[in-house]
C-alpha positions in Angstrom: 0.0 0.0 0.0 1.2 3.8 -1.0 0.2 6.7 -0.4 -0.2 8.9 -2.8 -0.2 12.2 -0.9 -3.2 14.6 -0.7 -3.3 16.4 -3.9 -1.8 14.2 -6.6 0.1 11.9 -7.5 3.7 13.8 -7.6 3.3 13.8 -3.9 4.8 10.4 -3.6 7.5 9.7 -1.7 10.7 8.3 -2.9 9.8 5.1 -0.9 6.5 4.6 -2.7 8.4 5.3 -5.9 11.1 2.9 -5.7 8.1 0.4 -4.5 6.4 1.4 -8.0 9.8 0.6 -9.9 10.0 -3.0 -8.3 6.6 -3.6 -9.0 5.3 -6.3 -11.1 1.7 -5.0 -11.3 -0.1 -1.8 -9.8 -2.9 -1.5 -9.0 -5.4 1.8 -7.9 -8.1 1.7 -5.1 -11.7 2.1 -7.0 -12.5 5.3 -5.2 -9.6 7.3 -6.5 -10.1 10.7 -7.7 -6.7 10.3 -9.7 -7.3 7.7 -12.6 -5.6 4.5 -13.9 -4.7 6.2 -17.1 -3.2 9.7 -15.6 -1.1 7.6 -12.8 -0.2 4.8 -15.9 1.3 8.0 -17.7 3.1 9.3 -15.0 4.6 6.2 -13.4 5.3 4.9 -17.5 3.9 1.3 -16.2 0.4 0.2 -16.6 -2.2 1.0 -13.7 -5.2 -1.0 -13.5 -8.6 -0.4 -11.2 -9.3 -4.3 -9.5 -11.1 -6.1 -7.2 -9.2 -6.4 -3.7 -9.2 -10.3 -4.2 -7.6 -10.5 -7.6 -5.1 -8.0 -6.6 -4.5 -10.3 -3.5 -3.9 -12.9 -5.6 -1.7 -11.5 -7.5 0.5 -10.4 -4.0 0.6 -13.7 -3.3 2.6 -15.0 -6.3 4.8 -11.5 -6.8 5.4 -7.8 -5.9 2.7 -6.1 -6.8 1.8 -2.0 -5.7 -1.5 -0.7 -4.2 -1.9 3.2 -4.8 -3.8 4.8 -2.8 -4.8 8.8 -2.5 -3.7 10.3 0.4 -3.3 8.0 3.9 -3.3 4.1 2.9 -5.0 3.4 6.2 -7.1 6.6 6.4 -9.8 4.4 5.4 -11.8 1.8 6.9 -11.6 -0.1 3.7 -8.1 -0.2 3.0 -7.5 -0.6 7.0 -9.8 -4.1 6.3 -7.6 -5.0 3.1 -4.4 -4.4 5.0 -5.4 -7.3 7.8 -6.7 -9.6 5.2 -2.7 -9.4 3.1 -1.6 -10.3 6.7 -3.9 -13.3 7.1 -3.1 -14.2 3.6 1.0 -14.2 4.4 1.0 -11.1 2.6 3.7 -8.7 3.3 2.3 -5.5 3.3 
């Protein structure tokens, strides 16, 4: 999970771009107000909206990246999604 920052996606930090770089897929939380296509441009690597339980399978085979606008755990959502990687044996 990364956080995006508050206003857009240049608010990254150097941690959650590096994390993007290794990444073998990335994936953006449904809700975001920044989309697939403008992040996809400005990482140069495809973004792609998905369900939480494809993207968790995909973690559990290979590095994948989560984006998410502002606080990853801000949300009672992505808090949920957080545990579940743990269950799963997914490091988060």
């Amino acid at each position: 999970m990364i956080g995006l920052g508050l206003s857009d996606e240049k608010d990254i930090s150097v941690r959650g771009l590096e994390c993007v770089a290794k990444a073998s897929h990335i994936f953006v939380e449904k809700d975001s107000l920044l989309s697939a296509k403008r992040l996809s441009t400005f990482f140069q690597k495809e973004v792609v909206v998905v369900a939480d339980h494809i993207m968790i399978e995909h973690a559990k085979k290979e590095e994948v990246a989560y984006l998410v606008q502002g606080d990853p755990l801000g949300k009672e959502e992505n808090s949920a999604l957080y545990f579940k990687c743990l269950r799963e044996g997914i490091h988060v």
